[in-house]
RONU-662619 format. One record per residue (C-alpha): residue in one letter; x, y, z; residue number from 1. Coordinates in nm, 4 decimals, always signed. Example, Ala and Ser with C-alpha at 12.3 -4.5 7.8 and 13.67 -1.06 7.14 Angstrom:
REM RONU-662619
{residu->A px->+1.2300 py->-0.4500 pz->+0.7800 num->1}
{residu->S px->+1.3670 py->-0.1060 pz->+0.7140 num->2}
This chain:
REM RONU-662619
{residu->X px->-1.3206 py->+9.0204 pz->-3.6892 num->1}
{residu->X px->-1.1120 py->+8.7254 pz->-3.5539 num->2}
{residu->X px->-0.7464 py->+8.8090 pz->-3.6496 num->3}
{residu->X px->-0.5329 py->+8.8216 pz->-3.4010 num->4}
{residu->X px->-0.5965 py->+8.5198 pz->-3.2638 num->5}
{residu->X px->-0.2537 py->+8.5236 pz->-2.9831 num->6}
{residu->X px->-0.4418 py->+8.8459 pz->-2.8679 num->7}
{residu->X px->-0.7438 py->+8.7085 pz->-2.8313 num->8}
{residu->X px->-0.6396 py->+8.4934 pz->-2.6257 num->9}
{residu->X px->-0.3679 py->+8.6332 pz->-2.3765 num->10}
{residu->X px->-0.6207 py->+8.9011 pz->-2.3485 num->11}
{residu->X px->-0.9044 py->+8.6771 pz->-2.2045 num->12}
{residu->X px->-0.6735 py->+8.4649 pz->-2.0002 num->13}
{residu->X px->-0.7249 py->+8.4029 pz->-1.6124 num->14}
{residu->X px->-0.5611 py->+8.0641 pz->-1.4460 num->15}
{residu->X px->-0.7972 py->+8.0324 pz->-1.2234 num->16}
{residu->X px->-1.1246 py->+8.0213 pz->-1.4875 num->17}
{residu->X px->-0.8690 py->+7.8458 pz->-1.7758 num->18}
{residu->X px->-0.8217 py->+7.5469 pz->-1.5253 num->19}
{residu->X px->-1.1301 py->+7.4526 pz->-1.3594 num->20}
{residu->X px->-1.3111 py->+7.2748 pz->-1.6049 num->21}
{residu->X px->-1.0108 py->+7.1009 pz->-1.6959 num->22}
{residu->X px->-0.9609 py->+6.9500 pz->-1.3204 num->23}
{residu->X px->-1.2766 py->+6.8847 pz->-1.2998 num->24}
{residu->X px->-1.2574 py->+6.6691 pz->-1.6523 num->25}
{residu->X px->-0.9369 py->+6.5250 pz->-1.5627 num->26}
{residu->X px->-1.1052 py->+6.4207 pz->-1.2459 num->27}
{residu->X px->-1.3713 py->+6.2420 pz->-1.3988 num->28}
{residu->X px->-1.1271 py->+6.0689 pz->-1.6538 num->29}
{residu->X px->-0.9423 py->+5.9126 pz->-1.3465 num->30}
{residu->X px->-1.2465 py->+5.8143 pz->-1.1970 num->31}
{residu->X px->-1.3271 py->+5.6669 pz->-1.5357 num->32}
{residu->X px->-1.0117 py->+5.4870 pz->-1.5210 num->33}
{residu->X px->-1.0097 py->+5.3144 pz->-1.1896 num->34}
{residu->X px->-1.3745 py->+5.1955 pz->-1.3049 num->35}
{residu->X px->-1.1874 py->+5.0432 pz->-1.6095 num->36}
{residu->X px->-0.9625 py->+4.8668 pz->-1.4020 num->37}
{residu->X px->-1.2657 py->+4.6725 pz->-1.1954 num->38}
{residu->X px->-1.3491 py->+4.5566 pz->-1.5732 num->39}
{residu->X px->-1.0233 py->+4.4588 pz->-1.6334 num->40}
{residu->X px->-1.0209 py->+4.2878 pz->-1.2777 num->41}
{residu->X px->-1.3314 py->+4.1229 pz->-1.3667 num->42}
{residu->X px->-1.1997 py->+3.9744 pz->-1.6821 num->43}
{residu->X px->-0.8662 py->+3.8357 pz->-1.5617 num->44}
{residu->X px->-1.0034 py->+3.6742 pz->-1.2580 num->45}
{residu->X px->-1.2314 py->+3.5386 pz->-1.5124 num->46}
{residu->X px->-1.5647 py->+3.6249 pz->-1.4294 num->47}
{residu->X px->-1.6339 py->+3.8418 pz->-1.7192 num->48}
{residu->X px->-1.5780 py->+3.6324 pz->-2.0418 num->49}
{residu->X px->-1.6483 py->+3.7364 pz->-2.4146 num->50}
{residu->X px->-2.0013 py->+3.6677 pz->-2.4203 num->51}
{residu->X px->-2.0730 py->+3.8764 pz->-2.1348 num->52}
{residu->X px->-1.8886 py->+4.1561 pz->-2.2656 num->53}
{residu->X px->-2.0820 py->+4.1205 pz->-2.6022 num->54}
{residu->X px->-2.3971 py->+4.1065 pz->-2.4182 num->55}
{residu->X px->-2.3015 py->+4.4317 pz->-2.2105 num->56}
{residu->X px->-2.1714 py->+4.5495 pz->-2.5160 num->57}
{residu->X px->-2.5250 py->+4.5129 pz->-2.6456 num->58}
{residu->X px->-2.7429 py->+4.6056 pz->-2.3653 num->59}
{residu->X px->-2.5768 py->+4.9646 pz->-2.3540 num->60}
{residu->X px->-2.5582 py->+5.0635 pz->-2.7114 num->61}
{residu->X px->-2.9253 py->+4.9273 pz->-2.7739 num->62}
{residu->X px->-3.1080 py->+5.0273 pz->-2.4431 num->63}
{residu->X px->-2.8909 py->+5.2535 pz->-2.1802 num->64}
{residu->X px->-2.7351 py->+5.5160 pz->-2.4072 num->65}
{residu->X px->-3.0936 py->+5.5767 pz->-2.6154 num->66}
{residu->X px->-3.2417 py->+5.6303 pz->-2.2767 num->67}
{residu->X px->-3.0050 py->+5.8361 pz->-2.1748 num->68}
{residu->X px->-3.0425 py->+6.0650 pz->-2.5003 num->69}
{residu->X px->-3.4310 py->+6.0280 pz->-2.4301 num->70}
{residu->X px->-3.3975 py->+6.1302 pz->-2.0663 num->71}
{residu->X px->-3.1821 py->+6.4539 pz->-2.1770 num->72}
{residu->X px->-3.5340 py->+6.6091 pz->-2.3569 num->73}
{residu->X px->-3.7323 py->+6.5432 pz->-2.0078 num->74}
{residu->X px->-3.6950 py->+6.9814 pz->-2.0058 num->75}
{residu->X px->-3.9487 py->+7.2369 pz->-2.0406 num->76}
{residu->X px->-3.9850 py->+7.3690 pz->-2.4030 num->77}
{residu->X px->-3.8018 py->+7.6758 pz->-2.5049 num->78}
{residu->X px->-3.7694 py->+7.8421 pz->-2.8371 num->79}
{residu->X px->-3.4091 py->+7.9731 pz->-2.7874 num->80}
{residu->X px->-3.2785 py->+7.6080 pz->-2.6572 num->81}
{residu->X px->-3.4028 py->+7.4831 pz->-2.9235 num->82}
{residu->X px->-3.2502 py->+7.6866 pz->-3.2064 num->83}
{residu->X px->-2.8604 py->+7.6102 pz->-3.0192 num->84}
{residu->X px->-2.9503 py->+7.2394 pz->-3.0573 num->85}
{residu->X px->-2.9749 py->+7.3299 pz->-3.4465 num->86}
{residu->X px->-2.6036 py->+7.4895 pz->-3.3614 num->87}
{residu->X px->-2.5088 py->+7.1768 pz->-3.2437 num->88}
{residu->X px->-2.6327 py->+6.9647 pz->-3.4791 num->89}
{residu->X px->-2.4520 py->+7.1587 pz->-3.7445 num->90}
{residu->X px->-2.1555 py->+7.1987 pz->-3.5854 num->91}
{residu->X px->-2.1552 py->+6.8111 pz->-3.5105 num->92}
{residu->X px->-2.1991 py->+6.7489 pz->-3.8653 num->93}
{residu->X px->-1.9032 py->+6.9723 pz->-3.9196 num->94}
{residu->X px->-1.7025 py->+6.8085 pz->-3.6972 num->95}
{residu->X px->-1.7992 py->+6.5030 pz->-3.8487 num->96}
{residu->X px->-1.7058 py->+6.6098 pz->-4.2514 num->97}
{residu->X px->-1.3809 py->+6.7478 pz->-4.1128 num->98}
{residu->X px->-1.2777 py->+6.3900 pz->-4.0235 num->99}
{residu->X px->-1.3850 py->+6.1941 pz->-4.2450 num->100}
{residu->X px->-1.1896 py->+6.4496 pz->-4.4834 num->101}
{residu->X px->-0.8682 py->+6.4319 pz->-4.2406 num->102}
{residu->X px->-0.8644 py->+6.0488 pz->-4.1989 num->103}
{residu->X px->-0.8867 py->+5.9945 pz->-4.5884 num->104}
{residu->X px->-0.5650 py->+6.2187 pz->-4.6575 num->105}
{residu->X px->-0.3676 py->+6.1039 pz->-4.3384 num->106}
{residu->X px->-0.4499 py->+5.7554 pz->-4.3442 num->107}
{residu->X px->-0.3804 py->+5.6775 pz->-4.6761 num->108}
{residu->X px->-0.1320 py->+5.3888 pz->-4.5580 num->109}
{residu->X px->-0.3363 py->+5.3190 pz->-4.2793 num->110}
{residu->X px->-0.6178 py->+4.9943 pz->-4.2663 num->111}
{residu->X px->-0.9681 py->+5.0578 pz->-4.2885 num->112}
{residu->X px->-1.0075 py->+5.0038 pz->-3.9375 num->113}
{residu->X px->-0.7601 py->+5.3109 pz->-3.8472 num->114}
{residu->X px->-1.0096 py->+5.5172 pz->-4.0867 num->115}
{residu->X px->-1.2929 py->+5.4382 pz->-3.8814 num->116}
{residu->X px->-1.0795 py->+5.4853 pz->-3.5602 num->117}
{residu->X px->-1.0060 py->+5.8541 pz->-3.6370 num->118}
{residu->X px->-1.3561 py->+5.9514 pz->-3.7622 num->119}
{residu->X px->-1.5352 py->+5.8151 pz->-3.4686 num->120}
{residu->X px->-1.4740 py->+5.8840 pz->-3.1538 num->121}
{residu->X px->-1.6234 py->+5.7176 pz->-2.8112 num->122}
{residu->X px->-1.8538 py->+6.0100 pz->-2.7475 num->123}
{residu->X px->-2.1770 py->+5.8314 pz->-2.5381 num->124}
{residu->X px->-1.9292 py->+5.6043 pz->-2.3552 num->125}
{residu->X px->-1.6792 py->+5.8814 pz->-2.2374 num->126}
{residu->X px->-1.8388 py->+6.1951 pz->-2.3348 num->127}
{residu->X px->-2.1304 py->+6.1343 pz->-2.1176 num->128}
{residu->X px->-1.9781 py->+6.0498 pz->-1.7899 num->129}
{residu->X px->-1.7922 py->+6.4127 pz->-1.8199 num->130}
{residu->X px->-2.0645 py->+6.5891 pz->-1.9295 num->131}
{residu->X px->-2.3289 py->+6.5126 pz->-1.7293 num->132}
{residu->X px->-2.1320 py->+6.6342 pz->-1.3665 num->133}
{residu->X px->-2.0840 py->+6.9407 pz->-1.5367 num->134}
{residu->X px->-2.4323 py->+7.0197 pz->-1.6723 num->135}
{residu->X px->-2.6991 py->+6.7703 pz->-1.5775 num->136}
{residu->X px->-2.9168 py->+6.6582 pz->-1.8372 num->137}
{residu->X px->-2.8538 py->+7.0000 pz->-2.0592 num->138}
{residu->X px->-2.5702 py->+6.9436 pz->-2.1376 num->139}
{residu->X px->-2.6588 py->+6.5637 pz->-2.2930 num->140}
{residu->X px->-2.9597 py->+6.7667 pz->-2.4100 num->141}
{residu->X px->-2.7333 py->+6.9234 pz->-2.6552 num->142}
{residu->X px->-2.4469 py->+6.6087 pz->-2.7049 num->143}
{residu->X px->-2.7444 py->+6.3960 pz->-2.7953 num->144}
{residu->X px->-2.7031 py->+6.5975 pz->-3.1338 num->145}
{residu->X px->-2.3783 py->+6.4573 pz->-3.1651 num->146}
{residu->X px->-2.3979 py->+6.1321 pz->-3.0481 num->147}
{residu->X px->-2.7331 py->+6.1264 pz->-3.3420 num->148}
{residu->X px->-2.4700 py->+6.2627 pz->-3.5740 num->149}
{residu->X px->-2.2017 py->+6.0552 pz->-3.5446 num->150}
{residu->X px->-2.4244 py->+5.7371 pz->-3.4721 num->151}
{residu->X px->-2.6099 py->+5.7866 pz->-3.8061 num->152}
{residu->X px->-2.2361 py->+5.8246 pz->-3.9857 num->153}
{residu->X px->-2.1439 py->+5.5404 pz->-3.8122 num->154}
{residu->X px->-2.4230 py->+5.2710 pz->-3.9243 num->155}
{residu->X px->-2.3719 py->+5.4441 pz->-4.2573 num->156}
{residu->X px->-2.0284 py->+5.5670 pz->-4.3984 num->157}
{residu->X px->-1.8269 py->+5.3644 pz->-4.0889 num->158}
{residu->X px->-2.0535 py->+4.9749 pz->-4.1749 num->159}
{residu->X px->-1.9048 py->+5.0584 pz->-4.5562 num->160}
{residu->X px->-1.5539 py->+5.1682 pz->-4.5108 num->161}
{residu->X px->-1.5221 py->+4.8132 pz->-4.2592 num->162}
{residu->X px->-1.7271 py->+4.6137 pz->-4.5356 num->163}
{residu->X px->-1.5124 py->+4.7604 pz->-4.7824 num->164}
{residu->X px->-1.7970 py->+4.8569 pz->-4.9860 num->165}
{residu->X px->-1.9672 py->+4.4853 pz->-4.9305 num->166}
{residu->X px->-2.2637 py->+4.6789 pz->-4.6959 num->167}
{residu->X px->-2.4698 py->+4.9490 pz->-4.8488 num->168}
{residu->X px->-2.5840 py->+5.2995 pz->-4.6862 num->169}
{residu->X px->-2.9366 py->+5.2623 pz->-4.6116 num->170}
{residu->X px->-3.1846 py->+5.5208 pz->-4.4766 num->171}
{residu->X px->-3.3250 py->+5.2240 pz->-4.2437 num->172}
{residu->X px->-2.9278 py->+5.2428 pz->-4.0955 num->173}
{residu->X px->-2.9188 py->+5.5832 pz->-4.0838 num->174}
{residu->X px->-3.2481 py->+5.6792 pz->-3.8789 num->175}
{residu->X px->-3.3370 py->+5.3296 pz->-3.7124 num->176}
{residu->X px->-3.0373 py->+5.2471 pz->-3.5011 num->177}
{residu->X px->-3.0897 py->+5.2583 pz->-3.1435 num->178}
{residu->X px->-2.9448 py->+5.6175 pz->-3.0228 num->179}
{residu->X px->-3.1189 py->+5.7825 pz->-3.3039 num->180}
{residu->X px->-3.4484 py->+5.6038 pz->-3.1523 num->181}
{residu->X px->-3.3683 py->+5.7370 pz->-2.8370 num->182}
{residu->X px->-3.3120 py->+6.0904 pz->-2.9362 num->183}
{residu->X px->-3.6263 py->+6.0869 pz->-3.1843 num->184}
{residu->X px->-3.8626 py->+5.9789 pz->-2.8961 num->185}
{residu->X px->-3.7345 py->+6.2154 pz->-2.6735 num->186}
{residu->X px->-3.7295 py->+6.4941 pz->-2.8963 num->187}
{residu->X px->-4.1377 py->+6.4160 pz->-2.9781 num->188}
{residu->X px->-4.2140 py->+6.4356 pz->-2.5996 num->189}
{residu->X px->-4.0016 py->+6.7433 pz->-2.5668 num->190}
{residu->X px->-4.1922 py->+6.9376 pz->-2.8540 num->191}
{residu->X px->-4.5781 py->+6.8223 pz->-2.7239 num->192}
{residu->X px->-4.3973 py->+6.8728 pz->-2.3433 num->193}
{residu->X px->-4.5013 py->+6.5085 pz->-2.2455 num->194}
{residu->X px->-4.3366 py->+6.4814 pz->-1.9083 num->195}
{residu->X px->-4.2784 py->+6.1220 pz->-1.7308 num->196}
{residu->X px->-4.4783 py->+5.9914 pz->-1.4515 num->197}
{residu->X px->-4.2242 py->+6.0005 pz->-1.1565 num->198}
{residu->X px->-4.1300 py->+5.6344 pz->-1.1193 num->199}
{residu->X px->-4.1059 py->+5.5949 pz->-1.4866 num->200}
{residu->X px->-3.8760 py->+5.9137 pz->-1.4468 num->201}
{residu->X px->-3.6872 py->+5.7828 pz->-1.1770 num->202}
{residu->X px->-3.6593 py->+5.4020 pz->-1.2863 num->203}
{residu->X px->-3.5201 py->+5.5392 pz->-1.6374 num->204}
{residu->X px->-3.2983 py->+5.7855 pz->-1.4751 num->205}
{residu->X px->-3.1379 py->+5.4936 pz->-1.2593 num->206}
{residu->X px->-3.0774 py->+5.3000 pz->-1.5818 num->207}
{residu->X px->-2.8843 py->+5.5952 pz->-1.7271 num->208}
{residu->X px->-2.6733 py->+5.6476 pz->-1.4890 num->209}
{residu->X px->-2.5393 py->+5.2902 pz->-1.5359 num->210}
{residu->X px->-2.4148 py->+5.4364 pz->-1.9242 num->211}
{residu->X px->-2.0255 py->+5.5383 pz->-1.7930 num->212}
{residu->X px->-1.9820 py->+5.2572 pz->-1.5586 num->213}
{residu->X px->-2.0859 py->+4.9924 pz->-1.8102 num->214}
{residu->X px->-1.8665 py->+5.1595 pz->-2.1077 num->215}
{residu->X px->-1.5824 py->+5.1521 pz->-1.8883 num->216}
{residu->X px->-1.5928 py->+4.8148 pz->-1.7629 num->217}
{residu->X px->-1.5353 py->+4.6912 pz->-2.1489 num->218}
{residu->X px->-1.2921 py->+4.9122 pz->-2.1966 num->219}
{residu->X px->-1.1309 py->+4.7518 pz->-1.9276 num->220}
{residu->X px->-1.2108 py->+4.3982 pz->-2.0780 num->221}
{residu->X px->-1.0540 py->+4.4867 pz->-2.4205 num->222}
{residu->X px->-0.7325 py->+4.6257 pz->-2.1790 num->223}
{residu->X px->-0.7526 py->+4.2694 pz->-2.0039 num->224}
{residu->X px->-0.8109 py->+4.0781 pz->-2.3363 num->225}
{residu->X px->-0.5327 py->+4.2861 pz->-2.5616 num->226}
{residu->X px->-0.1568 py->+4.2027 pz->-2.5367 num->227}
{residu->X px->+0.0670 py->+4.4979 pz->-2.3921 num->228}
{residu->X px->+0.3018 py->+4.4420 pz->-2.6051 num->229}
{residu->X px->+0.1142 py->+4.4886 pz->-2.9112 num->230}
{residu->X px->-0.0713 py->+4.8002 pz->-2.7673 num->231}
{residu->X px->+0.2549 py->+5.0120 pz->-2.6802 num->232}
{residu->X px->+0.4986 py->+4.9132 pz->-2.9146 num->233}
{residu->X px->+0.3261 py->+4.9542 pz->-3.2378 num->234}
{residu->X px->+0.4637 py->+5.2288 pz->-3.4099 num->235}
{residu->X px->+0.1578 py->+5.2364 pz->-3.6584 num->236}
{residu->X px->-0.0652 py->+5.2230 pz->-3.3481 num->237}
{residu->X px->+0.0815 py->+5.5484 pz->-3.2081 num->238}
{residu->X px->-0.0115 py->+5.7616 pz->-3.5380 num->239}
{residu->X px->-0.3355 py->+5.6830 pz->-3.5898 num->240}
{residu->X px->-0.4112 py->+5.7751 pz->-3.2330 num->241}
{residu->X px->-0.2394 py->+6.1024 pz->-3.2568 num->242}
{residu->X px->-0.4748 py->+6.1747 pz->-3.5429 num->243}
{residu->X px->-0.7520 py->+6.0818 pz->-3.3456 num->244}
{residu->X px->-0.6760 py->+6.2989 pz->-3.0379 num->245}
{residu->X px->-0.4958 py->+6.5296 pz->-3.0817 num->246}
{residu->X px->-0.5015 py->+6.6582 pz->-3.5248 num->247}
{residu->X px->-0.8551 py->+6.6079 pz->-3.5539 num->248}
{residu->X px->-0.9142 py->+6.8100 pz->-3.2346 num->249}
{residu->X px->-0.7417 py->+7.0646 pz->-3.3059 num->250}
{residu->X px->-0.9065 py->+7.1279 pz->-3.6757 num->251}
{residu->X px->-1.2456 py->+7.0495 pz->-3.5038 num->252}
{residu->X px->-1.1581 py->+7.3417 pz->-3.2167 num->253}
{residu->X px->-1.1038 py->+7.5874 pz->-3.5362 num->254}
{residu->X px->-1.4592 py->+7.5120 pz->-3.6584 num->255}
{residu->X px->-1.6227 py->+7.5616 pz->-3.3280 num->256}
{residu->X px->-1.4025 py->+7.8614 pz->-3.2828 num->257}
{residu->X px->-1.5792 py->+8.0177 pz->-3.6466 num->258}
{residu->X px->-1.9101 py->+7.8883 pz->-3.5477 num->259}
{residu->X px->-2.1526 py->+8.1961 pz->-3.4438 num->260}
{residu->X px->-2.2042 py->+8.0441 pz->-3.1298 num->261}
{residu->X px->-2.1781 py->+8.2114 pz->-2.7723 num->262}
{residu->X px->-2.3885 py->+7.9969 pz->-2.5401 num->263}
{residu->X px->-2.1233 py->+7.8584 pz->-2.2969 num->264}
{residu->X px->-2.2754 py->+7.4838 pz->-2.2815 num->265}
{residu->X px->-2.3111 py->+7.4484 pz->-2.6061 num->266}
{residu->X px->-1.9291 py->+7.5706 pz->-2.6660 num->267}
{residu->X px->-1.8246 py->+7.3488 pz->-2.3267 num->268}
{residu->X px->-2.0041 py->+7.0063 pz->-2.4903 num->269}
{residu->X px->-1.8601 py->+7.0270 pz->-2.8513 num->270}
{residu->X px->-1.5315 py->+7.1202 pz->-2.7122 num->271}
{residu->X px->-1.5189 py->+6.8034 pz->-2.4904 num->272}
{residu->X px->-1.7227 py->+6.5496 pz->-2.8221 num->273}
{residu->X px->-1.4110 py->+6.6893 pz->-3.0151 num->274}
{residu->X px->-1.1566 py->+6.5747 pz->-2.7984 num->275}
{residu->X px->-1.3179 py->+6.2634 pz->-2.7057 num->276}
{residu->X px->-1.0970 py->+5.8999 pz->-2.7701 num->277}
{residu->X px->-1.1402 py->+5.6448 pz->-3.0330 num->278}
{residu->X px->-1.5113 py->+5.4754 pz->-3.0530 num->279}
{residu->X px->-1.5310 py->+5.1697 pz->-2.8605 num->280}
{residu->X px->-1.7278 py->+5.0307 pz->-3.2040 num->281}
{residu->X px->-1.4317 py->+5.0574 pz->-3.3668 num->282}
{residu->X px->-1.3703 py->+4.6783 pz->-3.1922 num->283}
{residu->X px->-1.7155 py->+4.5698 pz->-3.2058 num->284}
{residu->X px->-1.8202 py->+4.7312 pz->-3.6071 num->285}
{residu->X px->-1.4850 py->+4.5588 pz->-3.6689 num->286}
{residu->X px->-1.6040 py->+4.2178 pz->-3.5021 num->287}
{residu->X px->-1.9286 py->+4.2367 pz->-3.7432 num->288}
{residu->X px->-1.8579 py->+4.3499 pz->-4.0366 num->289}
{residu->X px->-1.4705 py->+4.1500 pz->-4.1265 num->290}
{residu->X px->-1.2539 py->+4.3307 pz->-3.9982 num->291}
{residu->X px->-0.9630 py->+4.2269 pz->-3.7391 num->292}
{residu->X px->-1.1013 py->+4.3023 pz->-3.3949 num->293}
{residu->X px->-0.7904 py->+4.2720 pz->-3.2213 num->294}
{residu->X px->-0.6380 py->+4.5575 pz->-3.4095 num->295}
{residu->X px->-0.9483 py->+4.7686 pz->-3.3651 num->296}
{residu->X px->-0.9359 py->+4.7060 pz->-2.9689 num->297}
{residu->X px->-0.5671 py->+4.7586 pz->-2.9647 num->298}
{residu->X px->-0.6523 py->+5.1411 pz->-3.0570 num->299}
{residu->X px->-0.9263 py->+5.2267 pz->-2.8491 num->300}
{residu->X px->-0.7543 py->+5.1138 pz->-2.5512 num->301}
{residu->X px->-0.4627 py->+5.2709 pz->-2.6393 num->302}
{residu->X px->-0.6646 py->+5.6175 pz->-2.7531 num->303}
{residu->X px->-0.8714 py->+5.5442 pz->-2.3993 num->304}
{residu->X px->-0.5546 py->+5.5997 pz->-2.1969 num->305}
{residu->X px->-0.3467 py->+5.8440 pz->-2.3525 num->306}
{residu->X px->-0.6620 py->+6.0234 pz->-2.3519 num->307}
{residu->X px->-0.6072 py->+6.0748 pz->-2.0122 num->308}
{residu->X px->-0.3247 py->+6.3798 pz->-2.0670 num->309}
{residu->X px->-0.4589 py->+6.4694 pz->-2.4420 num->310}
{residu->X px->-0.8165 py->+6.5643 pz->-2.2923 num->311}
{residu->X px->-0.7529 py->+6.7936 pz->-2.0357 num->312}
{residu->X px->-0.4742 py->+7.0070 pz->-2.2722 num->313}
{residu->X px->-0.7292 py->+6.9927 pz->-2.5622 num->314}
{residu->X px->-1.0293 py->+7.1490 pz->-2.3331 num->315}
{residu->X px->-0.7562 py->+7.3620 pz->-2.1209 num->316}
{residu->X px->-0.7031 py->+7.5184 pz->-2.4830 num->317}
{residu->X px->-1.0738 py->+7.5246 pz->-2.5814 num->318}
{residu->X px->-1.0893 py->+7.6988 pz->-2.2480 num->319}
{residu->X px->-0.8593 py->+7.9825 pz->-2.3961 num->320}
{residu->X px->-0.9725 py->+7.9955 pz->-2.7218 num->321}
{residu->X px->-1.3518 py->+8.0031 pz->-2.6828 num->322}
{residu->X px->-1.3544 py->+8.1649 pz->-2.3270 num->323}
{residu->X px->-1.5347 py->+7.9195 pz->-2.1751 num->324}
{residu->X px->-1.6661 py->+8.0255 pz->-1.8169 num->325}
């Protein structure tokens, strides 16, 4: 039974195991940071203006990302993988209710737009990029779950907290938006074992590794586009990202912890799509559907960067807690 939880942990604690995953995370954020600064670059100089960003913007939550979730089922079929992506689709949707619960009691004061900013977190556009070094296309194999998750609550619940009510759940929104698609066709060649000729396998896997750079060169544009001022010395700003990345987490780390699950990947990618920073939608839903996008890009590039140090201490303790090898 787990009850002493201080013992369970000192007891399974080695430095050397604890840390390694976290380097190797913190190593990808940085890399995922100098990448944001060629966007920013790019902006500034002025060669990437708002209607490319909105076109890149478009181009990678429509096409790159579902290919990418499509491209994770390219596996051979087996019974026991498929039963932990069931896991992880449940504990997903856990994850999910826990939020959406958190960010209506904590953000009572808050706008609508810091709602959406703690329930949604930037999971294809940051998750992936760290995920993928660490487990190939197994590890999206079982973060597609998520990203389906969290997508369907965002074109859903997130479109009518920004609408204020004005856009209505639909089951067309829920199961036709793009990652969804991707994940759905994938999943269909996975269970008849449809394999891709090898150019189509190779051209698609080209285009998804494109996902992390393109994500993080509008992060970078939003940096470029957002005024410093407003960004760091918003007092409001700093609360709603601590919800986001650092109380969410760590309720979302208890449910994985009381989830009956012991495969180390699965553990490893739900531990990282808890911890993940504030959904780059979050600017663009907020764009669409009336609410004020400057605000909304305000917090996910000030959740992007402090996510930075929050990332590698959240997964350093998931590391602990969960015994992750």
């Amino acid at each position: 039974m787990k009850t002493n939880l201080l013992r369970c942990i000192l007891s399974k604690l080695s430095i050397e195991r604890v840390f390694a995953i976290s380097l190797v995370i913190l190593e990808q954020l940085a890399t995922m940071f100098f990448i944001m600064l060629f966007g920013f670059m790019l902006v500034r100089i002025k060669i990437l203006d708002m209607v490319g960003s909105q076109q890149i913007a478009n181009m990678t939550t429509k096409f790159v990302i579902p290919i990418v979730l499509m491209m994770s089922f390219q596996q051979p079929y087996d019974p026991a993988q498929l039963s932990l992506l069931l896991f992880t689709f449940i504990g997903a949707l856990l994850l999910m209710i826990s939020r959406i619960i958190s960010a209506r009691l904590l953000m009572r004061k808050g706008t609508k737009i810091d709602q959406f900013a703690v329930v949604f977190s930037n999971t294809a556009f940051v998750g992936i990029p760290i995920i993928f070094p660490l487990l190939g296309y197994q590890g999206i194999f079982y973060l597609s779950m998520y990203i389906v998750v969290s997508s369907v609550l965002q074109f859903t619940y997130g479109i009518w907290i920004l609408s204020e009510g004005k856009q209505a759940m639909t089951i067309r929104q829920a199961f036709l938006n793009p990652a969804s698609i991707g994940a759905f066709i994938g999943f269909v060649l996975y269970m008849l074992q449809i394999e891709l000729p090898n150019v189509l396998y190779n051209g698609l896997d080209k285009i998804a590794d494109t996902s992390s750079p393109l994500g993080m060169i509008l992060l970078g544009g939003y940096l470029a586009r957002s005024r410093l001022k407003e960004i760091f010395m918003v007092k409001n700003n700093y609360w709603t990202v601590m919800v986001r990345l650092l109380i969410t987490p760590l309720i979302g780390l208890v449910i994985i912890w009381l989830l009956p699950i012991q495969n180390q990947s699965v553990l490893l990618v739900l531990s990282i799509a808890n911890c993940t920073p504030t959904a780059v939608n979050t600017a663009l839903f907020s764009q669409l559907y009336g609410g004020d996008y400057e605000y909304g890009a305000r917090l996910v590039v000030l959740a992007s960067l402090l996510a930075m140090v929050t990332m590698p201490i959240m997964i350093t303790l998931s590391n602990l807690l969960l015994s992750i090898n």
